[in-house]
C-alpha positions as CSV (number, residue, x, y, z in Angstrom):
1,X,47.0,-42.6,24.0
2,X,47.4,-45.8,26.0
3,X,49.5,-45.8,29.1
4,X,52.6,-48.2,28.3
5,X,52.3,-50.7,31.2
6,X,54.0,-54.6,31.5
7,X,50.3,-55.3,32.7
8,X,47.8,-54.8,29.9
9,X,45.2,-53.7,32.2
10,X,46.2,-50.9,33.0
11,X,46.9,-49.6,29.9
12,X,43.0,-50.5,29.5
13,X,42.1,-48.2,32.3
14,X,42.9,-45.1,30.1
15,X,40.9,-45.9,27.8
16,X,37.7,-46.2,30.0
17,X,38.6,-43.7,32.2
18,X,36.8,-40.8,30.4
19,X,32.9,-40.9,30.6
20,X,32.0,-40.0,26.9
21,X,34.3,-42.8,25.7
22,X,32.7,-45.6,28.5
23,X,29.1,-44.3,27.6
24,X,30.1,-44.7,23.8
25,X,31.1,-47.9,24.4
26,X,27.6,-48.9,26.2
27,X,26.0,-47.8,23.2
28,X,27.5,-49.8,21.0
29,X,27.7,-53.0,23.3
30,X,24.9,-55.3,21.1
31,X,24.1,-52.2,18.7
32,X,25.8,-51.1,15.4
33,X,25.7,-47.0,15.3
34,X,27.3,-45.0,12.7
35,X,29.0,-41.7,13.8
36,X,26.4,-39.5,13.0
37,X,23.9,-41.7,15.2
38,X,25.9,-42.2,17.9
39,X,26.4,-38.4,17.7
40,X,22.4,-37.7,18.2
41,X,22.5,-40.2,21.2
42,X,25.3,-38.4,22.9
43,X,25.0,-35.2,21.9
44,X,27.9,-34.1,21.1
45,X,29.6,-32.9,17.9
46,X,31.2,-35.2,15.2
47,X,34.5,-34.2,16.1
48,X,34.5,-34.6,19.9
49,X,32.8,-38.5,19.2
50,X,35.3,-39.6,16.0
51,X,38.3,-38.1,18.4
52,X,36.8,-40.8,20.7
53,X,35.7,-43.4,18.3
54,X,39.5,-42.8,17.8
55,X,40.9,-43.6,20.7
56,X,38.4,-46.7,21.2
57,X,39.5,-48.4,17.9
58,X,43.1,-47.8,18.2
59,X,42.9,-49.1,21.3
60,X,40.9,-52.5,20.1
61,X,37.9,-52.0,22.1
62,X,35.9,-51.1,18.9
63,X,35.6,-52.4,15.1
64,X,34.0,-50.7,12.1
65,X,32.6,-51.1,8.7
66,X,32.3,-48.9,6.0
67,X,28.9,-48.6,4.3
68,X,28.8,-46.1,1.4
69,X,30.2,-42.4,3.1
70,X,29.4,-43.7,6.8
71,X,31.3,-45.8,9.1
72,X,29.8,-48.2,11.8
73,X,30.8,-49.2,14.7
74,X,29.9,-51.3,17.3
75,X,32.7,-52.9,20.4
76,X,35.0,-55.7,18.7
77,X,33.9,-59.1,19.3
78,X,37.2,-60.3,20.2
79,X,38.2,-58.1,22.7
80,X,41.0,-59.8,25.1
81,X,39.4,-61.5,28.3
82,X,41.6,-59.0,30.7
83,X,39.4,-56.1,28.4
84,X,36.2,-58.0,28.2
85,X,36.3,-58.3,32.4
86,X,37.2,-54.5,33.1
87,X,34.7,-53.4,30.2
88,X,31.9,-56.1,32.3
89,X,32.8,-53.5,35.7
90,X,32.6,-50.8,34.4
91,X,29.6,-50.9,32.3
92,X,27.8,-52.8,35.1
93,X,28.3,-49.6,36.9
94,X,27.5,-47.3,34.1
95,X,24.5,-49.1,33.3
96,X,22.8,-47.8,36.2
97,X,24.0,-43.8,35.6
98,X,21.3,-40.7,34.6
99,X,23.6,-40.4,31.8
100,X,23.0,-43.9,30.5
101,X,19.3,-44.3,31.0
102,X,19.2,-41.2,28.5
103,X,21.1,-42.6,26.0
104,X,19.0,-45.6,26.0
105,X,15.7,-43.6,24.9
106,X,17.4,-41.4,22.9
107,X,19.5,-44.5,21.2
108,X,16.3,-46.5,21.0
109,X,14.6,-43.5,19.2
110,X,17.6,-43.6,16.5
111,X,17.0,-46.9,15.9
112,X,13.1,-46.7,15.6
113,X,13.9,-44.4,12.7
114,X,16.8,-46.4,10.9
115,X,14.2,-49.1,11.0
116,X,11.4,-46.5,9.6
117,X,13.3,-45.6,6.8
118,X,14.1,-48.8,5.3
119,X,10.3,-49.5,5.6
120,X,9.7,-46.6,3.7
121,X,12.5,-47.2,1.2
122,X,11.5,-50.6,0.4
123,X,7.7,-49.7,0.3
124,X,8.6,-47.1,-1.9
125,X,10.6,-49.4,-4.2
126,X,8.8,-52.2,-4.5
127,X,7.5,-52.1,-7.7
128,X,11.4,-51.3,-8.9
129,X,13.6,-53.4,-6.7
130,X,14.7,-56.0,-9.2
131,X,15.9,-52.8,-11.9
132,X,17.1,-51.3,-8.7
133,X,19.1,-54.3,-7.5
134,X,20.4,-55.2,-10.9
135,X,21.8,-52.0,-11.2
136,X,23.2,-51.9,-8.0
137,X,24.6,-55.1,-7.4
138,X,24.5,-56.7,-10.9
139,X,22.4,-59.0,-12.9
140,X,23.8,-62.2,-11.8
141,X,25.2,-62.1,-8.3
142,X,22.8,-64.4,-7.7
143,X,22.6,-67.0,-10.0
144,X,26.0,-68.0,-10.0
145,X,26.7,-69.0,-6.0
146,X,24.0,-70.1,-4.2
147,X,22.5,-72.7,-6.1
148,X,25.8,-74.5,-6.2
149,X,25.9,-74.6,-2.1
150,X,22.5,-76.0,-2.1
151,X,21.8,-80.0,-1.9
152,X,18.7,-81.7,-3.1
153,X,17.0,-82.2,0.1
154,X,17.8,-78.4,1.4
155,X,14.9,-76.3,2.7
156,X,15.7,-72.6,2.0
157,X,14.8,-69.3,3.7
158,X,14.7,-66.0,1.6
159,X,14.4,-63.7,4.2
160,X,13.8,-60.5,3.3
161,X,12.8,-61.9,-0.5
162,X,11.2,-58.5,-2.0
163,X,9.8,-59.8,-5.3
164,X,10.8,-63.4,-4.8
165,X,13.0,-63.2,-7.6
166,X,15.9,-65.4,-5.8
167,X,13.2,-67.8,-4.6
168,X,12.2,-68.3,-7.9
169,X,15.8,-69.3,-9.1
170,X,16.3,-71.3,-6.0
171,X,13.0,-73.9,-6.2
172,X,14.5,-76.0,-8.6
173,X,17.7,-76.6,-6.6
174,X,15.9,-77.3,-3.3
175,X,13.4,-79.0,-1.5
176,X,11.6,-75.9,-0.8
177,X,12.3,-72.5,-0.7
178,X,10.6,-70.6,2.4
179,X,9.8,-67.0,1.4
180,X,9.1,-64.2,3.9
181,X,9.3,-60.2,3.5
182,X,8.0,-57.5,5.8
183,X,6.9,-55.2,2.6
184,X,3.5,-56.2,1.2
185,X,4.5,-54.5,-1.3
């Protein structure tokens, strides 16, 4: 609970003062972790780091998404500057800590894998990704928006273009369309 204060710092302070909640906060300062992740870097139980995850987005120093059952989080990007100034302090201190190192290589191990699996998953669905997309997301997501943002002379990146589907649909509406995918497949 924040301490009621006239000057907002203060009322900061609480909110960093415990070390679980300061090292969370490292974690997820540049890096999106869902609970369950940030639970394996940590290593604590899910209800000790939501009680903080808690604490840290009532207070404002955290956002999150939902994606499917799982929520991500990572520190808000408009935090106040009197927030943004304490959190620079204390994490330039942090930083240095036992504690922290060890969450780095364990954090950086839990990203290796996220990264891992989506190799696999696309590898894996290569050959099915248009059925697969269509029936997630629809036949025509697509086609309807993004050739009507596009002018004659645009060049176009599909990043991440699987089967080259979209860049198919988007040559005749651009310049050129600049494909790239990390799957061979």
């Amino acid at each position: 609970m924040a301490i009621s204060s006239p000057v907002p710092v203060l009322g900061q302070l609480s909110s960093l003062a415990d070390e679980t909640r300061a090292r969370i906060l490292l974690l997820l300062d540049g890096s999106e972790l869902s609970v369950s992740e940030i639970c394996q870097v940590v290593q604590l139980p899910q209800s000790t780091v939501s009680r903080h995850l808690r604490i840290l987005s009532r207070e404002g120093w955290l956002t999150a998404r939902s994606e499917g059952p799982s929520r991500h989080y990572r520190v808000s990007p408009s935090l106040e500057a009197s927030a943004r100034s304490l959190w620079d302090a204390v994490r330039g201190e942090l930083s240095r800590s036992p504690a922290a190192e060890a969450d780095r290589a364990r954090a950086k191990s839990v990203l290796d894998a996220r990264a891992e699996r989506s190799r696999t998953f696309f590898s894996s669905e290569a050959r099915r990704w248009d059925t697969l997309r269509e029936e997630l997301f629809g036949a025509e997501v697509d086609l309807r928006l993004l050739p009507a943002l596009l002018l004659p002379g645009d060049v176009v990146g599909d990043l991440g273009c699987g089967t080259g589907r979209l860049t198919r649909l988007l040559a005749p509406f651009a310049c050129q369309v600049v494909a790239v995918d990390r799957s061979t497949e």
